[in-house]
N, C-alpha and C positions, 0 to 999 in steps of 0.2 A: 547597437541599441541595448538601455540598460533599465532594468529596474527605473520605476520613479524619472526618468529622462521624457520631457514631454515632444507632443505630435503638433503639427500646425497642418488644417487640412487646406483643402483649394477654396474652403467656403470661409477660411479664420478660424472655425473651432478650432481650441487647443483641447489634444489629448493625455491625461498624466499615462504611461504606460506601467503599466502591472504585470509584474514577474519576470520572469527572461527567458520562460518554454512559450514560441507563439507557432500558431500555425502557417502553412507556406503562403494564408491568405490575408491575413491580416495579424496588426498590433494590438495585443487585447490592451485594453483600459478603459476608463472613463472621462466624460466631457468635464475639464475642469473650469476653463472659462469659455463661454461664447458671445459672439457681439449680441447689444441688447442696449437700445438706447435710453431704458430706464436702469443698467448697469455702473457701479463705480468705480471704473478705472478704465485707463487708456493703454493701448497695442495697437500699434502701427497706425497712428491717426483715425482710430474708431473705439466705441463704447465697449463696453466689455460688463459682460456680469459674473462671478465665480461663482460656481456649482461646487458644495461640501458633501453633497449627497450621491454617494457612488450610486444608486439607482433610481434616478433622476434622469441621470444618463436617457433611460429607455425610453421617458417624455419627447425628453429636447431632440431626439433623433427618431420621431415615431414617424417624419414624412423621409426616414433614411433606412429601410428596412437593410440597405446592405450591411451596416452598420450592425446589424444584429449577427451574432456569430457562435456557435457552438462550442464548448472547450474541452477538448479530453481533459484536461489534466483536471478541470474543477468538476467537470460534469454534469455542466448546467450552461443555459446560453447567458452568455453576457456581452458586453459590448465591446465594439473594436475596431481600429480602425483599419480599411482597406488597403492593402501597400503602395496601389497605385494611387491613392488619392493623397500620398504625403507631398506636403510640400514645404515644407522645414523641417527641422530636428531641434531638440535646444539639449542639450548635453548636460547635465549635473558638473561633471568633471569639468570640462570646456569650459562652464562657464562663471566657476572658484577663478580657474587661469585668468579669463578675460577680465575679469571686474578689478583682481588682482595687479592687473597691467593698464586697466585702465579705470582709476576711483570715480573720475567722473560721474560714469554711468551711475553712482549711489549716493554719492555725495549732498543729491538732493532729500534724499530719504529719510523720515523721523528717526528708520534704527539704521541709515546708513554706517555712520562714523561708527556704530558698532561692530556692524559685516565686518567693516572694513579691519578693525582691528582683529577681530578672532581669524579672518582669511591671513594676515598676517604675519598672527600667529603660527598658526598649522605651515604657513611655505617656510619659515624662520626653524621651524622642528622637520622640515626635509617631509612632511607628512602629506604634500598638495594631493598626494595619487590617491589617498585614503581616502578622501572629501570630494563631496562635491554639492553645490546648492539646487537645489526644488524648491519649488512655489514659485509665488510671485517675482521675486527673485531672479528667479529663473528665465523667465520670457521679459521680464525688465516691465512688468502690470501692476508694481507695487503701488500705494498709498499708505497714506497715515495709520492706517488700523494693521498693516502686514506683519507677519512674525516673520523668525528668519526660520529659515526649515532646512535642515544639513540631512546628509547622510554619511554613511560612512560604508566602507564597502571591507566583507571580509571579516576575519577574527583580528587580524591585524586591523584594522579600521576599528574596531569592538574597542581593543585597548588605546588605540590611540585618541577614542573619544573620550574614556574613562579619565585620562590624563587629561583631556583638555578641560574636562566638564569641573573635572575635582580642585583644579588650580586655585578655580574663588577670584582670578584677581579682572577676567574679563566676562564672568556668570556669575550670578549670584545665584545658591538653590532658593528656592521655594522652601519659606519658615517663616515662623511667627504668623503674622497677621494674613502673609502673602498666602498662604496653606489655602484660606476659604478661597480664594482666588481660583487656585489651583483645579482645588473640589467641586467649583461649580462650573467650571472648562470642562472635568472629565464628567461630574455625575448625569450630565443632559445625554450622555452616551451609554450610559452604564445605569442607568434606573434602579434603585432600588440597593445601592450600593450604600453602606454604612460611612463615615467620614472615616476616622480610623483606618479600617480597613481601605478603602480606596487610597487612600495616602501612603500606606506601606506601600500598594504596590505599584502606583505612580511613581514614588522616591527611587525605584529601581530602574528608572525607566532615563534617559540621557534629556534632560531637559533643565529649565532657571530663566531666571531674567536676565538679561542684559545691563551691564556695568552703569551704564552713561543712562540710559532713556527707560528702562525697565522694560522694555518689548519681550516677549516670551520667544524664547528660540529653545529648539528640540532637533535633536539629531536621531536619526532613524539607521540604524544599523541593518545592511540588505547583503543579501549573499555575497562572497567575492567571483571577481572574473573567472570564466570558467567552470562555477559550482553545478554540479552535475547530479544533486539531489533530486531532482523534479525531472530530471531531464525524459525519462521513460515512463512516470507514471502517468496512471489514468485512473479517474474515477469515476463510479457510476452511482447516483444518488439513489438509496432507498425509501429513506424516509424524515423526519426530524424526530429531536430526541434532549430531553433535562434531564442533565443528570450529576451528581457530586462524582468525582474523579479524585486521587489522588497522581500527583505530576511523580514518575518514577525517573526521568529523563532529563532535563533543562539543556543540553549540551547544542541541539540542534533550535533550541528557542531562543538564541541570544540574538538572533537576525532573520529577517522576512524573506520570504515566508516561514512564519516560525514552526518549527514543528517540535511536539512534544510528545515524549512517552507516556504513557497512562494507564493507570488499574481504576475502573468503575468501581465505587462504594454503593450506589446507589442511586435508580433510576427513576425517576420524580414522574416524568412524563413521555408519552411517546405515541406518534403516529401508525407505529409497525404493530404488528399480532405477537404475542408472547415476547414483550422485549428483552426479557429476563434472557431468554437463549442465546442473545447476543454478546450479554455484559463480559462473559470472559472472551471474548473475540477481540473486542473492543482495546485494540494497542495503542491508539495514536490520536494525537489532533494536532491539526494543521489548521492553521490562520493566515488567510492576507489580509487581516485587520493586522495594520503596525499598530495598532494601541495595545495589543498582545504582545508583543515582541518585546522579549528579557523581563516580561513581568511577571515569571513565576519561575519557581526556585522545586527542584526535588524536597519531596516530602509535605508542599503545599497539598492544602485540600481546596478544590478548583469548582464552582457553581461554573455549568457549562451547558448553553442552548445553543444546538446549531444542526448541521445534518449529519443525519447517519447516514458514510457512503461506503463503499466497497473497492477497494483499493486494489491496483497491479502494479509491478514496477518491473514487468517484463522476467522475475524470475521468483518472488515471491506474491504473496495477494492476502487481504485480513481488511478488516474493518478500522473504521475510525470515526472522529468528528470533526467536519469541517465546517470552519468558519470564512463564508466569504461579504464582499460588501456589495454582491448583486441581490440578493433577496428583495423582495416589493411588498412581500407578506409578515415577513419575519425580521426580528432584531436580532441577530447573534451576538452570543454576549458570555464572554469568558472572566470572574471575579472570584477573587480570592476569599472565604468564608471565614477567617479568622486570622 
């Protein structure tokens, strides 16, 4: 089980699963599609509606209390799915392979013949183990409106997107006029984000249209096999907390969960008593919003809302900011100030 590889339960919900530290009890993630007869697309002979909203989740599953689940590692319950209640798997990796071997399955698709040609590509460059597809895609639920959504697995996966993205001749970036496009896909996320600025640090990010149909596909760079970053930490939530940051670190924010090193400039808001006592504590932020991931560079100055928690990792312990996408109250929100 990997990163981003989605869940199929005994009821149809499909789960996207989140991270690769889970407990002996369940798959953490959230509800990406479930049947819904006022939904737009089809899986396995029934309706289907997508959920974009990772805490949404705690709606659609409020008559599934098991479903509710505690998480060392984020510190907060969020949602997940029970082990016993899987009843498919859909693989990222598996299923580049399958589509690869069999065009079919996309052939029907507005951005199929494009899939099909950047899968292509990557097995033609030896690089199939690097990749693999999510979303729609992926459980075979796509329609007219679907992007392609990749990932890539690894530092090795890191550069071999960087090559695939920069080629031009199967992506085209986001320029010119396609820019506003761009800005108002990320600003409905990012509030209050200037254009300029939100375009630097989208530009940074593995993402363009596609050659043939313009469909927007993005590749999401996730740990590689075996990454043992997370694998002992625990956190425990204090409080939440705005505040400017400069990023001293980028090396572990090129892939999700991203984690970056951080010196606090200055603290804007905060829920805790004397939060000044904290600021030189304050090492780190961690994201599993992939919209974070590789979008800041060392020596950025960083607008950062999200929680103040208290970190272990079985041999050291400090504080940080984490950004997750359970909150119900709050928008975390990590953007670059100039």
């Amino acid at each position: 089980m990997r990163d981003r590889d989605y869940l199929m339960d005994r009821h149809g919900v499909v789960f996207k699963v989140i991270g690769d530290v889970h407990p002996g009890s369940h798959y953490l993630g959230y509800v990406k599609y479930h049947p819904d007869d006022n939904g737009d697309r089809q899986l396995l002979g029934r309706t289907y509606r997508q959920n974009s909203v990772v805490s949404k989740s705690f709606g659609i599953l409020a008559e599934r209390p098991e479903c509710y689940v505690y998480s060392d590692v984020l510190g907060c319950v969020i949602t997940g799915l029970p082990r016993q209640e899987v009843a498919l798997r859909y693989s990222c990796r598996e299923a580049l392979a399958t589509i690869h071997d069999n065009p079919a399955l996309v052939e029907g698709a507005r951005a199929g013949a494009d899939l099909l040609a950047i899968i292509n590509r990557i097995v033609s460059l030896g690089a199939q183990h690097l990749f693999g597809i999510t979303g729609s895609f992926l459980v075979g639920c796509f329609n007219d409106r679907s992007d392609i959504d990749l990932v890539c697995y690894g530092h090795d996966g890191y550069q071999a997107a960087g090559e695939l993205f920069a080629a031009g001749e199967l992506i085209r970036p986001y320029e010119g006029e396609n820019l506003m496009q761009l800005y108002i896909r990320r600003a409905k996320y990012m509030a209050g984000s200037a254009f300029d600025t939100l375009i630097k640090q989208e530009r940074r990010k593995f993402q363009g249209l596609t050659a043939r149909t313009g469909a927007h596909i993005n590749c999401e760079p996730i740990r590689g096999d075996g990454d043992q970053t997370f694998a002992r930490t625990t956190a425990k939530e204090i409080g939440h907390m705005a505040l400017l940051a400069k990023i001293t670190d980028h090396t572990e924010g090129l892939v999700t969960p991203a984690l970056y090193g951080i010196k606090v400039k200055t603290i804007l808001s905060s829920t805790v008593d004397e939060p000044e006592s904290f600021a030189r504590k304050i090492t780190h932020m961690r994201s599993y919003l992939g919209a974070y991931t590789g979008a800041f560079r060392t020596g950025d100055i960083v607008h950062l809302s999200g929680k103040l928690v208290h970190t272990h990792d079985g041999t050291h312990s400090g504080f940080g900011i984490e950004l997750t996408p359970w909150s119900v109250t709050e928008s975390y929100l990590a953007t670059l100030t100039g």
